[in-house]
Steps between C-alpha positions, in 0.01 A plus 500: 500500500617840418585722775624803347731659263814708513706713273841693598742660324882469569754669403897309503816672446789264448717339577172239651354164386132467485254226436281588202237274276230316700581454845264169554386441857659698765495429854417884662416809383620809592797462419481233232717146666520165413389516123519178269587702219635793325863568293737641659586879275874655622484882493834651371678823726289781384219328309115579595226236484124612557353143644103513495355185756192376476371315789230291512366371844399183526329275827643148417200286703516169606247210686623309745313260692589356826378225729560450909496231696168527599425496095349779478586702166586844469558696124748803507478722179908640559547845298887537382591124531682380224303149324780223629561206238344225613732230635509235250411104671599163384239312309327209653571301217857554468505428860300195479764374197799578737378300764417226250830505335670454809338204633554350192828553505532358855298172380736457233819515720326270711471233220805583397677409827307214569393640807119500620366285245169357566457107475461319182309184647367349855846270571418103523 
C-alpha cells in the first residue's frame, strides 16, 4: 500500500560518489540506508551534479498467525515486516525412499554375510 511520496533535490560538488538509477528497496527513510540497488556515479574535484529523488513510501504488510498452548489462535496483520522465504522441507516421499533404500541395503549385507538368515526347512 502506498504511503506517500517524496521528491528532493540535491545538489553534489565533487570530489563525492553517489548512488544514482533505481535504488530498489531501502531499509529507512530519512536518510535513505540499506538500499538493494543503485550504481555507484564518482564526482570529479570541481564537478556539479543536480540529483532529483523520488521516493515512494511503501507499508510492506504481512499475516502471521500464531497458536499457544492452550490452542487458541491469534492473526497479527505486521506493517513494515519484510515477507520471509519460506523454509523449504524434505518431501515425504523422498524420505520414505531413503528409509527404504537403506533397509535394503542392510538386508542385502545381511545375505551377503550369511548372517541372520531365516531357516530354509523344519530340521529332521
Amino acid at each position: 500500500m502506498v504511503t506517500g511520496t517524496s521528491v528532493t533535490t540535491t545538489v553534489y560538488i565533487g570530489p563525492v560518489t553517489i548512488n544514482i538509477g533505481d535504488l530498489g528497496v531501502c531499509q529507512s527513510y530519512p536518510p535513505l540506508t540499506g538500499c538493494t540497488g543503485g550504481t555507484p556515479f564518482a564526482l570529479s574535484a570541481g564537478q556539479t551534479d543536480y540529483d532529483t529523488l523520488t521516493v515512494t513510501l511503501v507499508d510492506i504488510l504481512t499475516t502471521t498467525t500464531t497458536t499457544n498452548t492452550d490452542l487458541l489462535t491469534q492473526v497479527y496483520d505486521l506493517v513494515g515486516v519484510p515477507v520471509a522465504a519460506p523454509v523449504p522441507e524434505p518431501p515425504t516421499w523422498t524420505l520414505l525412499g531413503a528409509g527404504l533404500l537403506d533397509v535394503g541395503c542392510i538386508f542385502r549385507q545381511r545375505i551377503k554375510d550369511g548372517a541372520h538368515l531365516p531357516s530354509q526347512g523344519a530340521a529332521s
